[in-house]
Structures are given as structure tokens and as C-alpha cells.
BATOR-48602 format. One line per 5 residues: number of its first residue (from 1); their letters; for each residue x, y, z of C-alpha. Coordinates in Angstrom, 2 decimals, padded with zeros to 5 digits. Layout:
<recs>
NUM	a	X/Y/Z | ...;
</recs>
This chain:
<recs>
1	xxxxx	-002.49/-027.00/-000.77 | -002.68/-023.92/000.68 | -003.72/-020.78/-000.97 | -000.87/-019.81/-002.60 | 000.48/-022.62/-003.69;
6	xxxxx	-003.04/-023.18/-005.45 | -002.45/-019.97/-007.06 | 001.15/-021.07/-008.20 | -000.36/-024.71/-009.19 | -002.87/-023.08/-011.58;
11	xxxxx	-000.68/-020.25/-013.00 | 002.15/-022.60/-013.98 | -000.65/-025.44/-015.58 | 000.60/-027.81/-012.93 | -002.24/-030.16/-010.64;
16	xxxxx	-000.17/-029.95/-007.37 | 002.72/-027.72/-006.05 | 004.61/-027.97/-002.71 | 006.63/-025.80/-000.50 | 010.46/-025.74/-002.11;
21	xxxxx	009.11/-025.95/-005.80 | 010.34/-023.92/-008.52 | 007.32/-023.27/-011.13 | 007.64/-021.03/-014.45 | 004.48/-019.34/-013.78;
26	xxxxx	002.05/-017.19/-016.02 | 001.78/-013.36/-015.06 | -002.14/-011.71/-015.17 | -000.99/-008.29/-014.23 | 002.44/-006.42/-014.25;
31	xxxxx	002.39/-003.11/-012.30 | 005.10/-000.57/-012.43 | 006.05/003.01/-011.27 | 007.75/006.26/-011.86 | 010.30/004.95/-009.62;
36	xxxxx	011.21/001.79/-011.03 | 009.59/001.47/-014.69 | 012.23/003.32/-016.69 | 015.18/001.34/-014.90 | 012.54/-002.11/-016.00;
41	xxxxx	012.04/-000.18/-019.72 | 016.02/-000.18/-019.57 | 016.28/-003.78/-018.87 | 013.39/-005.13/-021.74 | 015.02/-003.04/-023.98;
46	xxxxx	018.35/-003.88/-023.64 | 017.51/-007.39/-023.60 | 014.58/-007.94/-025.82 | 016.14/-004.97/-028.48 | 015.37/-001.48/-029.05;
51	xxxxx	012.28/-002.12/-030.93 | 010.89/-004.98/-028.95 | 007.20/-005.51/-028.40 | 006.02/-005.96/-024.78 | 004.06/-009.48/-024.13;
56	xxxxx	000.40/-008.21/-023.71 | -000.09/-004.54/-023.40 | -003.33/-004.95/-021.64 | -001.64/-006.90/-018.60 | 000.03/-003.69/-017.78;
61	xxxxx	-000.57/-001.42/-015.29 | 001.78/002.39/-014.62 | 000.66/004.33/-012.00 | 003.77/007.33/-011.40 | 002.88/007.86/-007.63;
66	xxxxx	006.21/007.99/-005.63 | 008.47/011.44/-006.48 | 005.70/013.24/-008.41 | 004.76/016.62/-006.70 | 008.75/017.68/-006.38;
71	xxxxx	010.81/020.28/-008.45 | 013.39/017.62/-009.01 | 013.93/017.40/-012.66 | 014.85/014.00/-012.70 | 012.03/012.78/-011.07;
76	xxxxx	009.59/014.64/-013.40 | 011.47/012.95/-016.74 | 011.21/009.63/-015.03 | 007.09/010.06/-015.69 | 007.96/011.28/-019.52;
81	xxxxx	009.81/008.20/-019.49 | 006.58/005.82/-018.79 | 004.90/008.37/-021.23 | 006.82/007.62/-024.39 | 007.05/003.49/-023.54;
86	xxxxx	003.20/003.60/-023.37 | 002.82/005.30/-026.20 | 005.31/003.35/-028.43 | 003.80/-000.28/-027.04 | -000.18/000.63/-026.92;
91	xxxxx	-000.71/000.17/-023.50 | -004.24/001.41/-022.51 | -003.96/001.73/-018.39 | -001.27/004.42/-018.24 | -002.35/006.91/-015.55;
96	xxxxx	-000.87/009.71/-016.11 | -000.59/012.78/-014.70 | -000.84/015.36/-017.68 | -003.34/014.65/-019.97 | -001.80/015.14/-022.92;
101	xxxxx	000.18/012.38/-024.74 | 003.08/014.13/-026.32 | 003.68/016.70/-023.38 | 006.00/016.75/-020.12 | 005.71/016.90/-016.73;
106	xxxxx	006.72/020.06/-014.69 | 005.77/020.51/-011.04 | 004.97/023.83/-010.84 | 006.11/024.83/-007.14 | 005.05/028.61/-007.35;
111	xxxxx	001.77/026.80/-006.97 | 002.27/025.58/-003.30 | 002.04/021.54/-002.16 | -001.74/021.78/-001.54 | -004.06/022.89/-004.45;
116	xxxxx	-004.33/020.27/-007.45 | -001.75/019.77/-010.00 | -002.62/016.80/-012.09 | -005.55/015.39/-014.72 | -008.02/013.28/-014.22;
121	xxxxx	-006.36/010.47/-015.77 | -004.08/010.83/-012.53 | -004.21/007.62/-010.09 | -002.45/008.01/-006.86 | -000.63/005.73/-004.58;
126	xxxxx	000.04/002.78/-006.90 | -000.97/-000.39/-004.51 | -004.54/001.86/-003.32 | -005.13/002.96/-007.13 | -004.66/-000.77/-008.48;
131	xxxxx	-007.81/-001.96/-006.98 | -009.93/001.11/-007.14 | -009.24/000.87/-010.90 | -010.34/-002.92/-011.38 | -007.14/-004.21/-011.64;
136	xxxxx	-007.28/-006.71/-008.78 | -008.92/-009.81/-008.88 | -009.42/-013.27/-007.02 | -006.87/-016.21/-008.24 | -004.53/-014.03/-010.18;
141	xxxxx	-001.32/-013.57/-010.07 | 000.03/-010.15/-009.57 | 003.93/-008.81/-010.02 | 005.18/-005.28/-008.67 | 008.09/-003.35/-008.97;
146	xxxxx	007.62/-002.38/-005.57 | 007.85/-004.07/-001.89 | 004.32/-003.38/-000.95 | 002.83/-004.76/-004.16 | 001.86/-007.71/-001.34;
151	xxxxx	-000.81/-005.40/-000.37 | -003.59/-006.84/-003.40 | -002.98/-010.41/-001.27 | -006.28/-009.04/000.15 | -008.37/-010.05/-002.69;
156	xxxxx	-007.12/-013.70/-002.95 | -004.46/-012.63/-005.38 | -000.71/-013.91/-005.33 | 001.13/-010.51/-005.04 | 004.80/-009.68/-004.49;
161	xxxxx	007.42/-007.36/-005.27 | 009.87/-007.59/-007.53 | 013.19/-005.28/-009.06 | 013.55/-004.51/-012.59 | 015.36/-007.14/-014.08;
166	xxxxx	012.36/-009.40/-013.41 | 010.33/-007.34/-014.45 | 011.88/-006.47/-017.82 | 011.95/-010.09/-018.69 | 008.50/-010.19/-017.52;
171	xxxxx	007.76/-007.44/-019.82 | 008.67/-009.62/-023.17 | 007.93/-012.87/-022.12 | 004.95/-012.58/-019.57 | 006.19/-015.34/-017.40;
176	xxxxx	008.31/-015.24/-014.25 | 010.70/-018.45/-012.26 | 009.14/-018.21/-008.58 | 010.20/-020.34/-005.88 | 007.19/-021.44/-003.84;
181	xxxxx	007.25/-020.16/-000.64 | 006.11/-022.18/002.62 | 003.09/-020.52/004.23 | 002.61/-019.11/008.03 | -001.02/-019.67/009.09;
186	xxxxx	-002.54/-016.81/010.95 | -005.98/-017.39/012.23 | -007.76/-014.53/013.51 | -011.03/-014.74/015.79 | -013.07/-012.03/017.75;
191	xxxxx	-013.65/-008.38/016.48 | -011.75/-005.53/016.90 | -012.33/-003.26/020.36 | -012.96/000.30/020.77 | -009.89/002.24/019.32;
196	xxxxx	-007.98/-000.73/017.61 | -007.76/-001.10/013.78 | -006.22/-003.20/011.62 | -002.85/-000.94/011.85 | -003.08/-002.75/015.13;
201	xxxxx	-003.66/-005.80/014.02 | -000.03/-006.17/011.50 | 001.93/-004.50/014.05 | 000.98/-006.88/016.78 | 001.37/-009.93/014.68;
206	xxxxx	005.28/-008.36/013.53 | 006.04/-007.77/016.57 | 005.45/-011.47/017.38 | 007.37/-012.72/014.89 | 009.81/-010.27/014.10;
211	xxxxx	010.41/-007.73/011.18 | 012.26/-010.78/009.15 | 009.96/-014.01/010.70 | 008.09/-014.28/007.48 | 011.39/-014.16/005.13;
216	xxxxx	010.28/-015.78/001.87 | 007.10/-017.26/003.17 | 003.36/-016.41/002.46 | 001.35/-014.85/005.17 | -001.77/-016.51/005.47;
221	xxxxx	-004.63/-015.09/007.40 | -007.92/-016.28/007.52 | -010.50/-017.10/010.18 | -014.07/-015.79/011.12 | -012.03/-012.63/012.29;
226	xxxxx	-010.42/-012.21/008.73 | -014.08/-012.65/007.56 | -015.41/-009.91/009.86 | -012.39/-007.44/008.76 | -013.59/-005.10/005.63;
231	xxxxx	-011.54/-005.05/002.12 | -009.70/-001.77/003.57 | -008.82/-003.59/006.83 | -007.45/-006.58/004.78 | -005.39/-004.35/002.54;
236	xxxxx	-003.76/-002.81/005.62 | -002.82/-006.13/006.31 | -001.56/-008.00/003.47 | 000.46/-004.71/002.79 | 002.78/-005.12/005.63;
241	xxxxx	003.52/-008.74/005.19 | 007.01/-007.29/003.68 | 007.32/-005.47/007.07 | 007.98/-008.98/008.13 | 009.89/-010.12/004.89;
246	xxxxx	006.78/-012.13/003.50 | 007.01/-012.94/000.00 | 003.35/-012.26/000.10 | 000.24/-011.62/002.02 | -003.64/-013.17/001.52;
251	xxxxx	-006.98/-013.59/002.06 | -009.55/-016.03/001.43 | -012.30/-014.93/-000.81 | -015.78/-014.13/000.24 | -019.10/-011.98/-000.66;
256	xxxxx	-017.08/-008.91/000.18 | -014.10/-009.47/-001.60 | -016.66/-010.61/-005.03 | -018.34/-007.24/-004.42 | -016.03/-005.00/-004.62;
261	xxxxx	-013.95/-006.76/-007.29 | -017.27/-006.47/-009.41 | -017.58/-003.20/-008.39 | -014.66/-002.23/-009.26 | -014.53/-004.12/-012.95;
266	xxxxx	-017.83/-003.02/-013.71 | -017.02/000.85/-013.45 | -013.54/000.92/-014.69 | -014.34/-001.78/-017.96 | -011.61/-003.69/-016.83;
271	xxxxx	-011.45/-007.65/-017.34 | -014.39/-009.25/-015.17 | -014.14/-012.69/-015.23 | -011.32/-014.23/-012.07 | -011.64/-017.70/-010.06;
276	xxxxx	-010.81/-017.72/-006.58 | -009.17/-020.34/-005.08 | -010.53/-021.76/-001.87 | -009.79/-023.24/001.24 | -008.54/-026.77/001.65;
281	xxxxx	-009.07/-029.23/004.29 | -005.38/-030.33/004.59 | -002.89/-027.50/004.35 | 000.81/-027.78/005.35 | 002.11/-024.91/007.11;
286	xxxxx	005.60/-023.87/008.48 | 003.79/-021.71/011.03 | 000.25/-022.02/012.65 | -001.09/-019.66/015.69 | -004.51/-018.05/016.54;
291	xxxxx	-005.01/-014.06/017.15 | -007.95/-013.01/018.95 | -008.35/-009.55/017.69 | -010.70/-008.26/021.06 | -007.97/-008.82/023.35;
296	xxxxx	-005.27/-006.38/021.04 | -004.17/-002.65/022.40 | -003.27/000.21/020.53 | 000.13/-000.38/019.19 | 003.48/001.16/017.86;
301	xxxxx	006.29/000.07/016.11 | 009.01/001.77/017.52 | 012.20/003.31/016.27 | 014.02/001.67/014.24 | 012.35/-001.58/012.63;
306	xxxxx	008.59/-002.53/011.84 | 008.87/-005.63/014.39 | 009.84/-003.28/017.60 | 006.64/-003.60/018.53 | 005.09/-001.66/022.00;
311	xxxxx	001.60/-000.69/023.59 | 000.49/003.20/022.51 | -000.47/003.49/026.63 | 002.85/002.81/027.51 | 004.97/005.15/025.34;
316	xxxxx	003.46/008.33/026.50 | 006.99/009.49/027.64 | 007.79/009.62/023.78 | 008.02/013.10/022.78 | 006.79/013.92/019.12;
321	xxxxx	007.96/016.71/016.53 | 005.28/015.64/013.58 | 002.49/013.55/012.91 | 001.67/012.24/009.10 | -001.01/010.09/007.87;
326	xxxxx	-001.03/008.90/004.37 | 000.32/006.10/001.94 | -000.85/003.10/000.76 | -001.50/001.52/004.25 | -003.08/004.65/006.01;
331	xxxxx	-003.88/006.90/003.27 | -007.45/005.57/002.33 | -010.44/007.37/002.96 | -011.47/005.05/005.60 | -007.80/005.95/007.47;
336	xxxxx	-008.41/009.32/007.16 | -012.32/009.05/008.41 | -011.27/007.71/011.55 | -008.61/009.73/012.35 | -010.81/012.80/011.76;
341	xxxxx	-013.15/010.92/014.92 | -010.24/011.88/016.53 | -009.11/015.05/015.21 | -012.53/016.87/015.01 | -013.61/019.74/017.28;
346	xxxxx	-009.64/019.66/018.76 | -006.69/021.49/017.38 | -002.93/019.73/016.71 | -000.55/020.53/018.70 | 002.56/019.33/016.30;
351	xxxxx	002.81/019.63/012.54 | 000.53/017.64/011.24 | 000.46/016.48/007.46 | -002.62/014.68/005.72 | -002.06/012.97/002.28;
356	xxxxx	-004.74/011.29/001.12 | -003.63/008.35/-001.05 | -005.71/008.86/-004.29 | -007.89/011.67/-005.60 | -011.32/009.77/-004.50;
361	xxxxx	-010.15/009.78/-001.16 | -009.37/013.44/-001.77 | -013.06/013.82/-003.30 | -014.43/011.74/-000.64 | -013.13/013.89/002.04;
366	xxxxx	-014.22/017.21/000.44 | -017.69/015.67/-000.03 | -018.48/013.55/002.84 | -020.37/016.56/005.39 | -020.23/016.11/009.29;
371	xxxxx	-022.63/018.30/011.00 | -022.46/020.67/007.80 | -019.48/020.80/007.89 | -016.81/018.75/004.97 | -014.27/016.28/006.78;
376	xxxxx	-011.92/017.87/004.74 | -012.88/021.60/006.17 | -012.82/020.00/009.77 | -009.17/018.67/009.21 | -008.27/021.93/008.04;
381	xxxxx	-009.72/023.99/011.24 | -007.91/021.29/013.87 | -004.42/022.48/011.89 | -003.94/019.80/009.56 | -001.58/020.46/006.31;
386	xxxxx	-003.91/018.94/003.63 | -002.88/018.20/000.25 | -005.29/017.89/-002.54 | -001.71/016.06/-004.73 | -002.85/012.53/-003.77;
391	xxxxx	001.03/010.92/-003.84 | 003.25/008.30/-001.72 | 004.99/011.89/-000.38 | 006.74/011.02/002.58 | 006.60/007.81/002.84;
396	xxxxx	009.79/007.04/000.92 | 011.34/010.42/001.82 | 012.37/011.67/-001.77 | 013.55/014.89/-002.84 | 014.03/017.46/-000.27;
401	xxxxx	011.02/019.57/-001.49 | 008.70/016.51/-001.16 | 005.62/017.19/001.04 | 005.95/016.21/004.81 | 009.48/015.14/004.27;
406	xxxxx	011.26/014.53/007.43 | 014.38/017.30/006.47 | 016.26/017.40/010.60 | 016.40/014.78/012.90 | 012.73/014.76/014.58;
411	xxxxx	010.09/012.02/016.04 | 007.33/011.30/013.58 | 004.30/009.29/014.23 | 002.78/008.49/011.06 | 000.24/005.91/009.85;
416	xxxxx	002.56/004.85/006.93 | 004.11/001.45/006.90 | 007.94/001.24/007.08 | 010.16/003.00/009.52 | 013.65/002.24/009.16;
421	xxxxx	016.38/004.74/009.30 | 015.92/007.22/006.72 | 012.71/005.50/005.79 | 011.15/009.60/005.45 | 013.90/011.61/005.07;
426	xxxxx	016.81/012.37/007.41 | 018.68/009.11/008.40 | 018.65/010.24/011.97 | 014.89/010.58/012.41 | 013.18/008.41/014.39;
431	xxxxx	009.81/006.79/012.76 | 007.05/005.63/014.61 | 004.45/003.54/013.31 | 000.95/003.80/014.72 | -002.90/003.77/013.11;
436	xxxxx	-004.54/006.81/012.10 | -006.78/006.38/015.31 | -003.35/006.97/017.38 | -001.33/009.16/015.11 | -004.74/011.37/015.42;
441	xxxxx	-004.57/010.75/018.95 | -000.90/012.08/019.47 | -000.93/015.08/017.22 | -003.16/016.55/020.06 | -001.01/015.72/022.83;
446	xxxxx	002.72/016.30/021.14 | 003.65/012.77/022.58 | 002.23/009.05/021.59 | -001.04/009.30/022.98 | -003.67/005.80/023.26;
451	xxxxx	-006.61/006.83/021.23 | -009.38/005.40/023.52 | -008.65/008.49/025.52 | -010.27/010.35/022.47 | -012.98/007.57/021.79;
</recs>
């Protein structure tokens, strides 16, 4: 079997699944948002009754993240929403962003987008949060209300997105129907060059197969490349296996992934104890190719689909209005450490915005000290808008007030992960999808710009 269909075997108590198979399987973590919680607290309740007790408290995880730091008054009762359901079932990992239990959230925009507005209980980006928090781990199986839920794939997990009314049922029964998926094999060998990252490495593979050649299949990427990659690298990856229509996206399990999953248990007291699944001998795949990561380029996903897929050095005639790093994908402080290689000692030359995905990465940046100086201070003196409101911002355009929002028709590169029309804002944007090494890059130059110029 391959690894998710080992997953799927052991989470519905059967020996053997295949491709094709539909399995009533057992859920070990149930994540939902500000977004799309109170439409799935709609569903359980309408379904289960008013009064209804959720399945196990302690298998779920609310993170608000998406329309957050926005004057919209909807979007601010949507968190008051999660509030009162968390506090009428007892569940403990509710991160909130007021600390008190009984009071409402209120952006305060008198206060600008870029000093701190929330409590420490406060998260960030949902998919970059789960982990950091100790909510991933090996051999699980994880549900999301949201498309890039794939993105814990890179700790051996089965994760996928799914809408509310799965999720609701999820929410009084704790189990879920799943179809298993077939799986695409993607080996990767080499290591990565001078100025490629693992940005590079999705796009490249989406572009080869297109933004819908993984419909309803698992991504599977292993390899002694996949080995070499680090847990941020993978998480780049398995995020963007929806980019291609993948059901899900993951990893084998090694010394890395068992370190930081301990880690990451051990400081948050979350549950410890998780059992990988391995690597068979015979696996059946749909799909099976080799990627040798030292021969990729800088690459783009161009205007208007993840899978339009181009070299950086050959779109230099691109003209660019703003450049945005952030998000789940390129929001982490290892994104934003590279593209401040870049960045440093130069000064933009477009609006730039800078939104780190969770408040370590904010704390990280305002801590880590180049030269004397804080990575955070250097991003500031180059011309970078940096906001301290950790947040998915942009990234799924929201309310017109919403930080970086694309608001006219304009060219954005950005190191986020999804660029259809409208994807940030005004449906007649264009989106361009780079890694923070060439979104750092282009913001000096006005125009998509190959990093290894700056390297």
C-alpha cells in the first residue's frame, strides 16, 4: 500500500485498502476557522439539535486567521461565533484573539494595520499555527475546513480539505465516508541550487502536470531529495497539492519530521504519542516520475492558474505594481529570512507588503539581529509594509480594508499560493506566484526579476 492508503487502512480498522475504496474512517483532529466554523456550527446544530454535544472536544482545533484585522462587522462576529461554541462544548484549543471569554471582537482601525491587536492566546495562519502548536502528528488523520489543510501531509499525516457539511457531521460523530484516492509518485533526487526553494519545487512539478493533474489523487513525494528538504520546505509542498486538485499531499517520516513533532508536543502539552506509517516495497501508483531538484530554475506561475508555469529569467518583460509575501506557504519565518537575503542593504521599488504568518515568526523577525541590526528593522529600512497582525490578509482578498488587498486592477508577485482571478482582491488583477527569494528579487526591480542576480 502506499502511504495513504495505509493511513486510510488503519483509521477505518481495516488490514488492506485499495485505490477506488470507500472506508468510514476515524478522525484524530478536526480543524476549523473564522471563515467556515460558524457555517459547520450551523450544520451540527441543525442536524445533531440545538443542544448537541460535539464527539471529543479535545480533537478540535479553531484557529480565526482569515478576515480578522478588518472593520467588517460581520467578519469580527464570525470569531464571537467560534467563541460562544467553545465555550458551550469545552473545547480547550480555541485560539482566540481576545483573551477574554465572554467579550467580542472589534478591530480597532484608528490603530493602523501594523502595531499588534490581539492576545497571546492568538495563533495565526491556521495550516502554519496547527503544527507550531503540536497539533500535527505522523499516521493521523487530519480534516480541514479549508483547501490548504493538505499542507500537514508534510508530517506523514492524511490531510485534506473539506466544506461544512462534512464537517458538522464530523463534529457529532467523529467519523467521515472518504473515497480512497489513487496516488501520483513523485520522487525527488539532488539538492536544491543557488536561488531555488521549494516554492520552486511545487510550481515546477504543477506546471508539469497541470493545475487539475492530481484531481482526487494523493501526491506522494519521497526520495533522498524529499529527505534532504527541511519540515518548512515540505510544508511548502504538501500545501500546494490542491494547486493541482490533490486530495492530499505527503511525506514519509524521518528523524526530522520525529523532532519537531516532539518538539512541538512537548512545549504545547499536546497528545505525544503518533505511529508513522512507512514505506512499502510494492506500491501501486497511477503516476510515477523522478525530479532532480539541482537541475530546477526560478519559477512563476503565471496569470491566471497555479499550473501556468514559466522560468523567473524569462519573464523580465512583466511589469509589476506590488509585491506581497505572506500566508501559509510563504509566510514562515524561514520565507521571510530568505527573502530579507535579498531585500537587505537595497530599497523596493514597488509596494511591498510583509505578513508574517504567525506571531513567532513576527517575534522571530524582531529578534533574530543581522549585523546589529533586527531582520525586522532591515525590512523596514528597504520599504517594506510590515505588519506585526500575523493573518492570511491578502491571500484570500477579503474585505476591502484588509491589509495588502489587491483594490484596482494591478500585477502582484507574491509568495502566497493560489492565483486565480480575484484570488486577492479585484477580479481583474493579475497574480503571480513566485518564492520569497524572487518576489524579494522583483520588488527591487518593479518587474519579475531571477533572484540569483541578487545571490
Amino acid at each position: 500500500m502506499t502511504l495513504t492508503e495505509k493511513i486510510l487502512a488503519r483509521a477505518s480498522g481495516k488490514a488492506e485498502v485499495k485505490a477506488g475504496d470507500n472506508v468510514w474512517v476515524n478522525t484524530d483532529v478536526l480543524l476549523t476557522h473564522d471563515v467556515c466554523g460558524p457555517g459547520t456550527i450551523g450544520v451540527f446544530k441543525r442536524e445533531f439539535g440545538q443542544d448537541a454535544k460535539v464527539w471529543d472536544p479535545k480533537k478540535i482545533v479553531i484557529i480565526p486567521d482569515h478576515y480578522i484585522f478588518t472593520s467588517d462587522s460581520k467578519s469580527n462576529r464570525n470569531v464571537d461565533i467560534l467563541r460562544d461554541f467553545v465555550k458551550e462544548q469545552g473545547i480547550p484549543y480555541f485560539y482566540d484573539v481576545i483573551e477574554d471569554p465572554n467579550g467580542h471582537w472589534v478591530f480597532d482601525a484608528s490603530q493602523g494595520q501594523l502595531k499588534r491587536q490581539y492576545a497571546a492566546s492568538y495563533a495565526g495562519v491556521c495550516h502554519t499555527a496547527l503544527p507550531l502548536k503540536g497539533h500535527t502528528r505522523p499516521g493521523e488523520i487530519l480534516f480541514g475546513t479549508d483547501s490548504h489543510t493538505c499542507m500537514a501531509g508534510a508530517f506523514n499525516m492524511f490531510a485534506t480539505g473539506i466544506g461544512n457539511t462534512d464537517a458538522g457531521f464530523i463534529l457529532g460523530t467523529g467519523k467521515l465516508l472518504v473515497k480512497v484516492p489513487e496516488t501520483m509518485h513523485f520522487r525527488l533526487e539532488g539538492r536544491l541550487p543557488k536561488g531555488v526553494m521549494a516554492k520552486d519545487v511545487i510550481l515546477h512539478i504543477i506546471g508539469d502536470i497541470g493545475f487539475d493533474g492530481a484531481t482526487y489523487r494523493a501526491m506522494q513525494f519521497d526520495g533522498p531529495g524529499a529527505q534532504a528538504l527541511d519540515m518548512d520546505d515540505r510544508m511548502t509542498i504538501a500545501n500546494m497539492a490542491i494547486e493541482a486538485g490533490g486530495k492530499n499531499g505527503i511525506f514519509e517520516c524521518d528523524e526530522k519530521t520525529i523532532a519537531f513533532v516532539n518538539e512541538k508536543t512537548r512545549l504545547n502539552g499536546t497528545k505525544s504519542t503518533f505511529r508513522p506509517v512507512d514505506l512499502d516495497r510494492d506500491q501501486t501508483f497511477i503516476y510515477d516520475k523522478t525530479f532532480d531538484l539541482s537541475k530546477l530554475e526560478p519559477t512563476i506561475a503565471l496569470h491566471p492558474d497555479p499550473g501556468n508555469r514559466a522560468l523567473a529569467r524569462e519573464c523580465a518583460h512583466i511589469p509589476l505594481d506590488r509585491a506581497y509575501i505572506g500566508s501559509c506557504t510563504g509566510g514562515k519565518t524561514s520565507d521571510f529570512l530568505a527573502f530579507a537575503q535579498i531585500i537587505k542593504g537595497h530599497k523596493v521599488v514597488i509596494d511591498t507588503f510583509g505578513v508574517p504568518a504567525t506571531p513567532d515568526v513576527v517575534q522571530d523577525l524582531q529578534n533574530t539581529e543581522w549585523k546589529g541590526k533586527t531582520v525586522w528593522a532591515i525590512l523596514e529600512e528597504a520599504g517594506v509594509q510590515m505588519t506585526e497582525n500575523a493573518s492570511c490578509a491578502a491571500c484570500l482578498g477579503g474585505p476591502t480594508d484588509t491589509f495588502g488587498r489587491l483594490n484596482r486592477p494591478m500585477n502582484c508577485i507574491t509568495a502566497t499560493n493560489r492565483n486565480f482571478p480575484g484570488r486577492m482582491g479585484h477580479k481583474e488583477s493579475k497574480v503571480f506566484l513566485a518564492s520569497p527569494y524572487t518576489v524579494a528579487a522583483s520588488a527591487l526591480t518593479g518587474h519579475i526579476t531571477d533572484p540569483r542576480e541578487y545571490l
